[in-house]
VOGU-3710 file (C-alpha; in Angstrom, 3 decimals, decimal comma):
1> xxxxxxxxxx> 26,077/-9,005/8,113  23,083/-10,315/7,418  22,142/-10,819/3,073  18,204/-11,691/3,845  15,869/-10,012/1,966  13,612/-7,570/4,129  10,223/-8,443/4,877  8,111/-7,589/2,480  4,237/-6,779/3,863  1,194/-8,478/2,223
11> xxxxxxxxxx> 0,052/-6,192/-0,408  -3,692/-5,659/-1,394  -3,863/-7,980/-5,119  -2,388/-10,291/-2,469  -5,351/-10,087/-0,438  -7,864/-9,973/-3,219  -6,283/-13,160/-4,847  -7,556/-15,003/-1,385  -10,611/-15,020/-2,164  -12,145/-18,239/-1,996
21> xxxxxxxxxx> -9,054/-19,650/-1,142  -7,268/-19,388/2,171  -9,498/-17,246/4,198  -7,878/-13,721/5,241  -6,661/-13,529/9,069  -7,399/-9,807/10,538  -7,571/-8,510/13,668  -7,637/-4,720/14,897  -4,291/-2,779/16,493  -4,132/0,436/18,126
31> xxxxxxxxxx> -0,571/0,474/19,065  3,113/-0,066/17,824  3,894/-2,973/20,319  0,686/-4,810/19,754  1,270/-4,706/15,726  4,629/-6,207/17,069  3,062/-9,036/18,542  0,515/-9,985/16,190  1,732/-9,509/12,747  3,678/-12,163/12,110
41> xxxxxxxxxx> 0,491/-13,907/13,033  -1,821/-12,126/10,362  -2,725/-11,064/7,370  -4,504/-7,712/7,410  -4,380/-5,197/11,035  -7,004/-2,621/10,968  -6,438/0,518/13,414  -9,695/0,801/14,003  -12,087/3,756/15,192  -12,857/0,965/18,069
51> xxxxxxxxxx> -9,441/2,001/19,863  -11,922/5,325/20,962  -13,775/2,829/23,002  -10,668/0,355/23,767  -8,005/2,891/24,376  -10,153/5,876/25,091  -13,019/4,782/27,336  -15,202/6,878/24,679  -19,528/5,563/24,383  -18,513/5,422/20,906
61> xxxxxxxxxx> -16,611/5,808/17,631  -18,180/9,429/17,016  -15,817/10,836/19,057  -12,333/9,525/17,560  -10,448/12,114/15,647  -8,544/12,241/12,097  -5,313/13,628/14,458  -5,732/10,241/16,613  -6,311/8,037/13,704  -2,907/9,013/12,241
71> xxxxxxxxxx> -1,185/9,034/15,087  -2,477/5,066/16,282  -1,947/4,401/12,446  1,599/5,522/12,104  2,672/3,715/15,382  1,403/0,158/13,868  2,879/0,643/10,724  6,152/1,041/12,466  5,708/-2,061/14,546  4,483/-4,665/11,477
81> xxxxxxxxxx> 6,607/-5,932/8,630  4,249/-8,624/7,559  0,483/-7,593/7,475  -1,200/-4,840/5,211  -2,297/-2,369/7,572  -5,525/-0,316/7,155  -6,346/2,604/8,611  -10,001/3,835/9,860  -11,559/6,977/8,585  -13,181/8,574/11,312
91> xxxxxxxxxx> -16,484/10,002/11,428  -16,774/13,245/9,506  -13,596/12,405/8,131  -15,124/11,330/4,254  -19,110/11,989/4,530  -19,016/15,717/3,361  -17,600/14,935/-0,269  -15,321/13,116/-2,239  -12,809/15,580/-2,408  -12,719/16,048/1,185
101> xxxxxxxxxx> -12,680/12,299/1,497  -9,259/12,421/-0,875  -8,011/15,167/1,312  -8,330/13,122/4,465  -7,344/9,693/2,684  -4,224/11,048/1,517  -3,040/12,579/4,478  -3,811/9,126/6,336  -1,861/7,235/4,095  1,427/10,058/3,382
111> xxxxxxxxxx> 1,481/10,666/7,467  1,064/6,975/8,731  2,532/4,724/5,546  -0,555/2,343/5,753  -1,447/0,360/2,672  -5,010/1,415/2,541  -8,272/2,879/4,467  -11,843/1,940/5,638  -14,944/3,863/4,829  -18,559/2,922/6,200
121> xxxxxxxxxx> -21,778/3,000/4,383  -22,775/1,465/1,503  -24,632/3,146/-1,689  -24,433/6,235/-0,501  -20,928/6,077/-0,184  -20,233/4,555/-3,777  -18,851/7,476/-4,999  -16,424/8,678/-2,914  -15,084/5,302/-2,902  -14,773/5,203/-6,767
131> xxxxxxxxxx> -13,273/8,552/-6,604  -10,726/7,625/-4,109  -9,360/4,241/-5,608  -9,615/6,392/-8,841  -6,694/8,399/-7,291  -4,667/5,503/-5,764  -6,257/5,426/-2,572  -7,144/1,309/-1,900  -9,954/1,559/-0,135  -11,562/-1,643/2,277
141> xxxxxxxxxx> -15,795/-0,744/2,673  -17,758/-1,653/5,308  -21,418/-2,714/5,251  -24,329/-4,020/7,412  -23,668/-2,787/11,357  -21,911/0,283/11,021  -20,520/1,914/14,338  -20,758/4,848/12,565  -24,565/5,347/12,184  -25,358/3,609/15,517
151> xxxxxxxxxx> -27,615/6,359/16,290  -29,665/6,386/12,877  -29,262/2,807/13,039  -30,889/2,214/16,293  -28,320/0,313/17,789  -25,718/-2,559/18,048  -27,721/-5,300/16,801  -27,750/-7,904/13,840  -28,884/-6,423/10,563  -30,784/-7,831/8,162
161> xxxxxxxxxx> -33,642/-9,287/9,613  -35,993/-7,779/7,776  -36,498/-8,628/3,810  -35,969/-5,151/3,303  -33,181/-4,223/5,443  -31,679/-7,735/3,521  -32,087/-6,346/0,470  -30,385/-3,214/0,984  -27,476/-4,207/3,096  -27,220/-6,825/-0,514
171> xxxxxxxxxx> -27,620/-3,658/-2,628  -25,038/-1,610/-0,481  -22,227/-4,662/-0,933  -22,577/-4,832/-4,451  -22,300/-0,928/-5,186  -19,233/-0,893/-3,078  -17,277/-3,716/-4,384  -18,447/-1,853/-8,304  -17,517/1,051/-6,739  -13,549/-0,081/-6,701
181> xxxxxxxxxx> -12,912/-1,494/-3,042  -10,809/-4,175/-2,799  -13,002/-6,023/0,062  -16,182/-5,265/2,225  -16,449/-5,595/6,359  -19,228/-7,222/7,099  -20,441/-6,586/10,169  -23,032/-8,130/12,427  -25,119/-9,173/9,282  -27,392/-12,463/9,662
191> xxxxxxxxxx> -25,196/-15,513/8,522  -27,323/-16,577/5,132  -26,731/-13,465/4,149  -23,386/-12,951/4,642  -23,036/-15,877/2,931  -25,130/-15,065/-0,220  -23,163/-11,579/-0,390  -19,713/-13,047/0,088  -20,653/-15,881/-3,069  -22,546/-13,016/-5,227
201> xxxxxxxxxx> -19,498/-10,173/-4,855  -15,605/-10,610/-6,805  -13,777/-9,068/-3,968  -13,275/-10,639/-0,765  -15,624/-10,385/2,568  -14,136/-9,430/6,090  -16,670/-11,143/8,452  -17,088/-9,590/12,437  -20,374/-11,307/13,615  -21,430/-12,432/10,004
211> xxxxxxxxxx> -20,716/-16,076/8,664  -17,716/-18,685/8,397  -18,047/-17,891/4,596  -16,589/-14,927/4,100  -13,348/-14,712/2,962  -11,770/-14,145/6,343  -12,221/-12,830/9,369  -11,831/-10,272/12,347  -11,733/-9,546/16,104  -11,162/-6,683/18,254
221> xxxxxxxxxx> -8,056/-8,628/19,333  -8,550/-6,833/23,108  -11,838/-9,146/22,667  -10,000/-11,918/21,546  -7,230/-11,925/24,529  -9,396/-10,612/27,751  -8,252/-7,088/28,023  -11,648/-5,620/27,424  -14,080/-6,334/29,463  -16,692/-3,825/29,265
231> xxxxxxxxxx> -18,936/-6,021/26,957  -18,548/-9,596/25,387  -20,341/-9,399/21,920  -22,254/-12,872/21,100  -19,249/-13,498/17,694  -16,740/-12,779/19,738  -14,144/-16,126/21,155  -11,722/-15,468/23,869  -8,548/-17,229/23,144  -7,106/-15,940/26,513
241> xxxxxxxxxx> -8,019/-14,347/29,696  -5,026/-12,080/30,141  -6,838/-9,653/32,222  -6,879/-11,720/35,266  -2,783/-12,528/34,992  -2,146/-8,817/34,730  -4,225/-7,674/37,309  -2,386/-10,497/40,173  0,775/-9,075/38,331  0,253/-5,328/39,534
251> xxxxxxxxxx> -1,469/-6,313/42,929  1,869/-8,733/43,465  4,160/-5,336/42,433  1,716/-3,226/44,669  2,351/-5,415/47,609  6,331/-5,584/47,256  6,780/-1,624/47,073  4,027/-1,136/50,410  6,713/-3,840/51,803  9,515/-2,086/50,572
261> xxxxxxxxxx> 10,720/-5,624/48,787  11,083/-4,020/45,523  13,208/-2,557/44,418  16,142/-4,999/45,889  19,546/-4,172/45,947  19,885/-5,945/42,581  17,575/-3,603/40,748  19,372/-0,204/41,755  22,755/1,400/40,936  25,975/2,121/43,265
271> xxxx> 25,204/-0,511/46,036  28,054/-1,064/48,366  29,192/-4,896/47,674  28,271/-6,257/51,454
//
C-alpha cells in the first residue's frame, strides 16, 4: 500500500506569493476529464461562463446558469488534484446585492468544492467583493473586457483606448484588488496598460489579450488545442490542431460501421472460436 502523501492543490496565498515571480499558468475547464488532463500541467483552472459558448453553442455568456455553473464546477474539481480551481459567477448571479452575491458564492463553493470564484466589473462591484472575502469567500475580479457587459460595452474589442476609458479600467483594478481579491483578470486591455496596472496593484494580474507582464496568464484551452473553431481571437496561440485528427477519426469509424468492418469478431462477446 502506497505511504505517499496525497496531492495537495495549490492554494490561493500560494498564488498571491507568485507575484512577480514565476508567472501563474491558467487555462479554462468545463469538464471532469479535461481538468484530468490539464492539471498536472497548471496552476489555476477557471470553469468559466465561456463553456455557454464552448459547450453550449450559446451567442454569449448571458445565458449560462448558476445550476450549470455548479454542475461544470463540481465535475472539475473531481478531476484535478493539483490546480486551484475557480468557479464563474454567472450573470445575475452577484449584481443585485452583496448578500445575494454571498448566497450564490456559498452555494458555488459548498456544492462544487472549488477554492474560490470570479466576479466581473470593477468599482461598482467593490463592495460585494469586500463583503464576500469578508465572509471567507476568495474571490478572483475581473476588469477591462468583460463578457458580461458586452452589450453596454459595445462589443468584443480592446479596452482602453481612450484616456478615459484608461483611466477607469486603472481606477476599477485598484478598487478591486482594495476591495480584498486575491488577483484581477485582465482582459483584452491595451498592453501599456496592463502593464502599468499589473506594476501599480499588490495582488497578482491574470492576462487574456493584455500584456506578457502580468503575473500569468490564460486561454480558453478549446482555443489553445483547435477544438473551437467558431472564432480565433487576435491573443489567442494554437498549440495544436486537434480538430482536424478527430474529425478523420470519426469519418474513419463512420466508414468501418457503413462497411460493416467494425465491430470485428474481437470487439464482441460469445464468438464461436473458428
Amino acid at each position: 500500500m502506497s505511504t505517499s502523501a496525497p496531492a495537495k492543490a495549490r492554494s490561493i496565498p500560494q498564488l498571491v506569493a507568485q507575484k512577480g515571480e514565476t508567472p501563474i499558468v491558467c487555462l479554462t475547464a468545463y469538464t471532469h476529464n479535461m481538468a484530468r488532463l490539464l492539471d498536472a500541467q497548471v496552476d489555476l483552472l477557471l470553469v468559466g461562463d465561456s463553456l455557454g459558448m464552448v459547450l453550449y453553442g450559446l451567442d454569449s455568456t448571458l445565458g449560462v446558469t448558476l445550476d450549470m455553473m455548479i454542475a461544470h464546477g463540481g465535475a472539475v474539481v473531481r478531476g484535478a488534484s493539483h490546480a486551484c480551481i475557480v468557479v464563474d459567477m454567472p450573470f445575475g448571479s452577484y449584481q443585485e446585492s452583496p448578500e445575494v452575491a454571498f448566497r450564490n458564492a456559498a452555494r458555488v463553493m459548498s456544492e462544487t468544492g472549488c477554492a474560490a470564484v470570479k466576479i466581473e466589473g470593477g468599482a461598482a462591484m467593490a463592495e460585494t467583493v469586500t463583503y464576500l472575502t469578508e465572509r471567507g469567500v476568495p474571490v478572483l475580479g475581473h476588469v477591462g473586457l468583460m463578457p458580461q457587459a458586452v452589450h453596454s460595452l459595445g462589443g468584443y474589442r480592446a479596452r482602453g483606448r481612450s484616456d478615459e476609458e484608461a483611466r477607469k479600467i486603472a481606477a476599477d483594478a485598484h478598487a478591486i484588488a482594495d476591495a480584498g481579491a486575491f488577483g484581477i483578470v485582465l482582459e483584452g486591455v491595451l498592453e501599456p496598460l496592463a502593464r502599468e496596472i499589473t506594476a501599480e496593484i499588490p495582488i497578482p494580474t491574470i492576462g487574456i489579450g493584455a500584456s506578457p507582464a502580468c503575473d500569468g496568464q490564460i486561454l480558453v484551452t478549446e482555443d489553445v488545442v483547435g477544438l473551437f473553431s467558431e472564432f480565433t481571437p487576435k491573443f489567442v496561440k494554437r498549440y495544436a490542431e486537434l480538430g482536424t485528427p478527430l474529425s478523420e477519426a470519426v469519418r474513419a469509424y463512420a466508414e468501418d460501421v457503413k462497411a460493416r468492418r467494425f465491430p470485428a469478431d474481437e470487439h464482441c462477446f460469445g464468438v464461436a472460436k473458428k
